[in-house]
C-alpha atoms as one frame of an Amber mdcrd trajectory, in Angstrom:
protein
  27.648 223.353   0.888  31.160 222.131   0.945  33.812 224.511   2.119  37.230
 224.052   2.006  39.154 222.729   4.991  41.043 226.178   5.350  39.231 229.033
   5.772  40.785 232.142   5.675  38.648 234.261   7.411  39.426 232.074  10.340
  43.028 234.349  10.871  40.895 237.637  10.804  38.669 237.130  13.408  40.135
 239.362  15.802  43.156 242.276  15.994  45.050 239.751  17.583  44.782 236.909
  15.752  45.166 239.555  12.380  48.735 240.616  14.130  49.959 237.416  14.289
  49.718 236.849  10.504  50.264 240.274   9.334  52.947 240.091   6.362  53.933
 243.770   6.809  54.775 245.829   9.652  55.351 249.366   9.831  57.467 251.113
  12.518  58.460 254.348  13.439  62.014 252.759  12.328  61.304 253.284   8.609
  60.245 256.792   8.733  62.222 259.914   7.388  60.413 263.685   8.190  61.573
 266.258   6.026  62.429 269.532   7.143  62.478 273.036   5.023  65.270 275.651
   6.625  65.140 279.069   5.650  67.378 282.485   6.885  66.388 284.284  10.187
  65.341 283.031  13.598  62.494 282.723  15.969  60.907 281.464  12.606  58.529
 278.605  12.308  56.137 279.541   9.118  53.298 277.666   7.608  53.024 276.384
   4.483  49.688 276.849   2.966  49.658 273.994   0.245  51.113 272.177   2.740
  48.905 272.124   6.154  51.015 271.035   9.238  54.076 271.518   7.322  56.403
 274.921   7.749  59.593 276.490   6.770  61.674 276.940  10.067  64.849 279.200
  11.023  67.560 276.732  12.263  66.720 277.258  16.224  63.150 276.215  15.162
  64.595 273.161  12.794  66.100 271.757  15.748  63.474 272.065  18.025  61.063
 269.889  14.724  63.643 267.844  14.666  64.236 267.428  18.841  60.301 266.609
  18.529  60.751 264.031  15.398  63.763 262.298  17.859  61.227 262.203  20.708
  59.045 260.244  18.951  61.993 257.644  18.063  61.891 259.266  14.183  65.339
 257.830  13.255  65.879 260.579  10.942  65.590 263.694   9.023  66.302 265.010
   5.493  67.049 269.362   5.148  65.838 271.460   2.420  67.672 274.559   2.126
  65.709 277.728   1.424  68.787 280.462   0.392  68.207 283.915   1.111  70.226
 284.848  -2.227  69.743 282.692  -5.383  72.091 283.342  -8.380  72.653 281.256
 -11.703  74.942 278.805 -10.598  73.146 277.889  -6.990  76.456 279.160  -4.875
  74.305 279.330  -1.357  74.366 275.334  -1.753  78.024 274.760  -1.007  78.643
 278.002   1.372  80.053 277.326   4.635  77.314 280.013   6.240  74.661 278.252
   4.582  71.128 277.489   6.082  71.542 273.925   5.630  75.414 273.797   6.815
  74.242 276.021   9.761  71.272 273.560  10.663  73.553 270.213  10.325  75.356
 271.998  12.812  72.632 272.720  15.407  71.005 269.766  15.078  74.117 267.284
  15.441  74.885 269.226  18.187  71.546 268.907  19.680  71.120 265.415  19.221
  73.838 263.293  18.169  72.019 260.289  17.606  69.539 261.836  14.707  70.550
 260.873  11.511  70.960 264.035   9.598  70.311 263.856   5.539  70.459 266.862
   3.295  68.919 266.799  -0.142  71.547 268.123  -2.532  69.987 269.265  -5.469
  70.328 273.144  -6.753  66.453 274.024  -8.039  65.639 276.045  -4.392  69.301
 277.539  -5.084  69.560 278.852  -8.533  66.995 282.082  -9.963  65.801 279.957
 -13.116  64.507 277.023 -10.679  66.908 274.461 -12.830  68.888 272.034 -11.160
  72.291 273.030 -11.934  74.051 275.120 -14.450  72.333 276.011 -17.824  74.375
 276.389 -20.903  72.199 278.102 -23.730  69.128 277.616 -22.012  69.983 273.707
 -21.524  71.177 271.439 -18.202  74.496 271.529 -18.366  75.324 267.976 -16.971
  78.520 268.021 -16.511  79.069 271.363 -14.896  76.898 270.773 -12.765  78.675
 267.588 -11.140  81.547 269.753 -10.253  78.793 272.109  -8.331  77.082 268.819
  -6.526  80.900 268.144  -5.583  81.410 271.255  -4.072  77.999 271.100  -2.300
  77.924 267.474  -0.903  81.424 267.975   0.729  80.496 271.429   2.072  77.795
 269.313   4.055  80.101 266.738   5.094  82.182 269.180   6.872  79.137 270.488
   8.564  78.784 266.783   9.847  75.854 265.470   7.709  75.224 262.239   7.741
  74.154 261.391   4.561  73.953 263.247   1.326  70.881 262.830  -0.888  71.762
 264.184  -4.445  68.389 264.611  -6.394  68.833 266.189  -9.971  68.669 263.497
 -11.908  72.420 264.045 -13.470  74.147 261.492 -15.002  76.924 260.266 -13.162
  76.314 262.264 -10.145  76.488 259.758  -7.147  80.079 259.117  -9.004  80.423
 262.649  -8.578  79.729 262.468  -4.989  81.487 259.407  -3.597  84.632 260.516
  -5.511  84.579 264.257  -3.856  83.591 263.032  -0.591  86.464 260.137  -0.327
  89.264 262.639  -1.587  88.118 265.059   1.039  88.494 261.982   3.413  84.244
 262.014   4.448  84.325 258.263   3.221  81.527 257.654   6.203  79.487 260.011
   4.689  76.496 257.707   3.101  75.018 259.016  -0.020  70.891 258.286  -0.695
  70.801 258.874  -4.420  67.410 260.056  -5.976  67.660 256.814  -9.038  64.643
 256.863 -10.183  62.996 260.278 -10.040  60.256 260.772 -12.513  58.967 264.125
 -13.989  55.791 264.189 -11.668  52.872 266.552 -11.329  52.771 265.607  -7.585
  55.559 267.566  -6.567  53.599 271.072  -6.586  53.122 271.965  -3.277  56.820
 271.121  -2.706  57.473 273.788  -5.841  55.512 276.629  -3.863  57.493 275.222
  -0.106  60.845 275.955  -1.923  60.132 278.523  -4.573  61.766 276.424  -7.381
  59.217 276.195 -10.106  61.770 276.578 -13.451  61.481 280.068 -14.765  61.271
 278.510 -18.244  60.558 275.308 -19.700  60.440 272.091 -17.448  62.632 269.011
 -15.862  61.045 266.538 -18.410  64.571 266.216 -19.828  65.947 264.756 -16.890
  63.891 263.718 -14.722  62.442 260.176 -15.844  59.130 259.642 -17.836  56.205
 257.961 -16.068  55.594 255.652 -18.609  59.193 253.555 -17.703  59.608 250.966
 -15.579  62.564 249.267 -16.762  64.912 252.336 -16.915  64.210 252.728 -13.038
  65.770 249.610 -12.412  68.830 250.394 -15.215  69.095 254.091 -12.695  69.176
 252.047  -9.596  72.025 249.617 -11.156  74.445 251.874 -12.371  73.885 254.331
  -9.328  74.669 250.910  -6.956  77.573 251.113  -9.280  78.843 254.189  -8.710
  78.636 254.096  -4.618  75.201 254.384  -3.505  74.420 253.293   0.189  70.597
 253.802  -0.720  68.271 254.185  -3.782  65.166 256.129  -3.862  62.096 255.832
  -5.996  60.196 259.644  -5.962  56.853 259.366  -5.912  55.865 256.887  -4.022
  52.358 256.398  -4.406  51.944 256.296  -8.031  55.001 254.445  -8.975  54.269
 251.268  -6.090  55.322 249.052  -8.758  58.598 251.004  -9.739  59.315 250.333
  -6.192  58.402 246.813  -6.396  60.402 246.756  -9.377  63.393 248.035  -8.031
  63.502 245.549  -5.065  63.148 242.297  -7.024  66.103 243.637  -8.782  68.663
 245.721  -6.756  70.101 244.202  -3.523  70.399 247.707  -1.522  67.998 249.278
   0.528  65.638 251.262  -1.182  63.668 254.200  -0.023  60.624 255.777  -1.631
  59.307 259.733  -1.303  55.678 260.010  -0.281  55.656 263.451  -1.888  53.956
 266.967  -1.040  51.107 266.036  -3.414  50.281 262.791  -2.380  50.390 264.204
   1.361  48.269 267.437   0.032  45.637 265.657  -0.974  45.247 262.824   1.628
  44.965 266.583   4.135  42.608 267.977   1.968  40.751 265.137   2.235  40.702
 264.612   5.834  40.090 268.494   6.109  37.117 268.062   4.297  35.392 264.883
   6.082  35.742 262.572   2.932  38.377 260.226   4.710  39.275 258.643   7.780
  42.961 260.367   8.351  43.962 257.854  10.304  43.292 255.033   8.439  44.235
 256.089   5.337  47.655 257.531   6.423  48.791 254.103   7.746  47.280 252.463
   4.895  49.330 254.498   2.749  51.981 254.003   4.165  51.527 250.383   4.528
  51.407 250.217   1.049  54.802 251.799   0.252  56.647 249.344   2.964  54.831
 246.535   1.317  55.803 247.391  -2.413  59.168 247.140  -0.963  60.015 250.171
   0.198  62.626 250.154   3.416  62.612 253.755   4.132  59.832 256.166   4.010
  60.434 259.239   3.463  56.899 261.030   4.349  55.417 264.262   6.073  53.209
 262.784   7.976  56.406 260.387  10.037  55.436 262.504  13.403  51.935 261.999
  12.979  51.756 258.127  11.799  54.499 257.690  14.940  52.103 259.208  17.312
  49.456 256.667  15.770  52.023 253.483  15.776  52.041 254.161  19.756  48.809
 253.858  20.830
């Protein structure tokens, strides 16, 4: 036979001669670990859809987050569990809040962690909507003036960056313009552009207890079927002040992400969500995967989409496995 002068197998003969040509790399650098805060102390609770994942008192969030640090996780993201909820989501922006209170601890614990906090209201409010309803429907605009109020309450607490994530028009607007009047102009905002109206955000749901009362997000949260209104999000977000744009899910929407990165010059960030990290546990629980493999394949696959920042539940565990 005649072969070809190059032969590709040539470069994958061996695990060094494969790292010398590998296109992507994956590093403990890109990773984001997501915490959940909720009221009390000494508390550190598991999450049963959610295995290796639990909702921690502040004290406890800071020792997670202490452990993330250790590992050189650059940063982490805070979901607020409130131990009220009323219609309007009023824990979100209170100064005694669990998320003001862990910003707090853990800036004060290590200075270097990047702190986020996802600003959104559907853990917050007793219908599970994200933001004010007005005759059963979103009330858009309303709710800005609540994100306001929240976003700057968690600047003062010395957050690093904001992450608003309903889906509201205008809302990183809404942000940059409260935060720079209230002089937090450093304050970097991670906007949630393009995040679609998934099914894999369940086990999240049951983590935060904010499945909607009634009815559904559908109407503003995006459709899975779009592509090219991701990358019309991610414009006029860049627009309004974004430092970062996320795409949320991650592993079903690889080529919203790929999308988004041919076209918007900003760094982007993708959500490897509660289902997709469900079901690779389940899995591995189970015997029917190789965990290890298949977690830094995964996440392979969202850096090499295009992805610059992960945010996953499994950051501690993949940086353990990045060491080795």
């Amino acid at each position: 036979m005649n072969y070809p002068e190059y032969r590709p197998r040539r470069m994958r003969r061996t695990e060094g001669l494969r790292r010398m040509v590998r296109e992507t790399r994956l590093s403990v650098d890109d990773f984001v670990y997501p915490l959940f805060v909720v009221p009390g102390s000494g508390v550190e609770k598991p999450i049963g859809s959610m295995p290796g994942q639990s909702h921690f008192s502040v004290d406890k969030a800071v020792d997670a987050a202490s452990r993330a640090a250790d590992l050189g996780i650059p940063a982490v993201i805070l979901f607020g569990i409130p131990e009220h909820k009323d219609a309007v989501g009023s824990e979100a922006w209170k100064e005694s809040g669990v998320i003001q209170k862990a910003i707090r601890a853990i800036k004060k614990a290590r200075p270097q962690l990047v702190v986020m906090a996802d600003a959104c209201f559907c853990e917050y409010t007793d219908h599970g909507h994200c933001g004010v309803l007005t005759e059963g429907e979103l009330d858009n605009d309303a709710s800005l003036e609540n994100l306001a109020r929240a976003v700057v309450s968690y600047a003062k607490a010395g957050v690093d960056v904001v992450a608003p994530s309903g889906m509201l028009d205008g809302f990183v607007g809404a942000c940059r313009e409260s935060l720079d009047e209230e002089h937090f102009d450093q304050v970097a905002i991670m906007a949630y552009s393009a995040k679609y109206a998934s099914g894999y955000y369940g086990p999240f749901r049951e983590a935060v207890d904010s499945t909607p009362q009634f009815g559904d997000r559908r109407g503003y949260q995006m459709d899975p079927g779009n592509v090219a209104e991701a990358v019309r999000e991610t414009a006029m977000d860049v627009a309004e002040g974004a430092d970062i744009v996320m795409v949320k899910p991650a592993l079903a929407y690889l080529d919203v992400i790929r999308a988004v990165s041919d076209e918007v010059n900003m760094p982007i960030a993708a959500y490897n969500v509660s289902g997709e990290y469900a079901m690779i546990e389940a899995a591995a629980e189970r015997g029917w995967i190789d965990k290890e493999r298949v977690v830094l394949e995964t996440l392979t696959g969202i850096r090499r989409a295009g992805a610059d920042i992960i945010i996953t539940y499994h950051a501690p565990y993949a940086a353990k496995l990045l060491a080795r």
